[in-house]
C-alpha positions as CSV (number, residue, x, y, z in Angstrom):
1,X,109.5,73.8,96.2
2,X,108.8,77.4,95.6
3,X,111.6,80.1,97.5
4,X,109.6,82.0,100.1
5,X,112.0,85.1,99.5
6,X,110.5,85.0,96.0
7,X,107.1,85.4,97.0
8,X,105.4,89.0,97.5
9,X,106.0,90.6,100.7
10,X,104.8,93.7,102.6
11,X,106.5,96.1,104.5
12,X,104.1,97.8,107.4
13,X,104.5,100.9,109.9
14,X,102.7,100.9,112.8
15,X,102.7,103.1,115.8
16,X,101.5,102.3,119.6
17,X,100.2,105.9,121.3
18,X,100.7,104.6,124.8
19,X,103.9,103.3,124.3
20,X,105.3,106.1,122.1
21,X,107.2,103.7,119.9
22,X,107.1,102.8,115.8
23,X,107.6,99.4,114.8
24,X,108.6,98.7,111.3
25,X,108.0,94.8,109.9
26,X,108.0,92.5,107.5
27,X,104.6,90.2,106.6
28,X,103.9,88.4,104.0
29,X,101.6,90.1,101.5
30,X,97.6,89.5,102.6
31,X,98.4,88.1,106.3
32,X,96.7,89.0,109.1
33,X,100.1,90.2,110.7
34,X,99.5,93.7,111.2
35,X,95.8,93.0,112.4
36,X,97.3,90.8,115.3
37,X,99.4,93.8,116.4
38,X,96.2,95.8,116.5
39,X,94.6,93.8,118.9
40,X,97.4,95.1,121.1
41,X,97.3,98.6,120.6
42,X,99.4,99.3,117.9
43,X,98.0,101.6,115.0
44,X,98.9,100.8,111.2
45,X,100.5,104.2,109.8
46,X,101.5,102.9,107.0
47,X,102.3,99.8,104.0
48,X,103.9,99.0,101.3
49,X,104.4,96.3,98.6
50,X,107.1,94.6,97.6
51,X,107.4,91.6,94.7
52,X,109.5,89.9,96.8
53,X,110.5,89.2,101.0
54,X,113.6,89.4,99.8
55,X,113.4,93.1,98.5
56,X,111.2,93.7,101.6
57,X,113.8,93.0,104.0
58,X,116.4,94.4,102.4
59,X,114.1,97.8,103.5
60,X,112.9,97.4,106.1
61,X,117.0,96.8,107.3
62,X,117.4,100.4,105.5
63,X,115.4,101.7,107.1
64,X,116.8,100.5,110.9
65,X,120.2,101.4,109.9
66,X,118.8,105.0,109.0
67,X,116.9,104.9,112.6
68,X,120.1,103.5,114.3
69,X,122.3,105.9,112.8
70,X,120.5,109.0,113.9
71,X,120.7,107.6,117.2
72,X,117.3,105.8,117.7
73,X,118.1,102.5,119.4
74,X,115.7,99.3,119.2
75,X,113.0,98.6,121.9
76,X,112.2,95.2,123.0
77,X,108.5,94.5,121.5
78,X,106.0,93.4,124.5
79,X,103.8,92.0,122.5
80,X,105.1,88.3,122.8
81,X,105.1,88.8,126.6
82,X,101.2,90.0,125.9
83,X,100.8,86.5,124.4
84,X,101.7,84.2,127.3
């Protein structure tokens, strides 16, 4: 069985205007996860690729202790909400 944190990953910025917020995720590489959040708004800013989930995530959890550290706290996403 092949380790899914081995397998190449993408880590995508997108914004939502009417929100005001910036979500930073991890997909894995050629999914349609960043089109689904466009259905709801959210713009793609920007993307990059990583050879592995693993070295993905390890990013993208740079890059929200950066955030959190200049005093930018989460939001609750309301796009599983949007889903119901």
């Amino acid at each position: 069985m092949q380790d899914n944190y081995a397998v190449a990953s993408d880590v995508y910025l997108v914004w939502h205007p009417e929100w005001r917020v910036i979500k930073i995720g991890v997909c894995w590489h050629g999914n349609d996860r960043v089109a689904q959040h466009g259905r709801f708004g959210w713009i793609l800013i920007g993307r990059l690729e990583f050879e592995s989930r693993r070295r993905a995530e390890k990013f993208e959890s740079a890059v929200k202790s950066l955030w959190k550290s200049e005093g930018h706290e989460p939001v609750t996403d309301p796009l599983p909400e949007m889903l119901r």
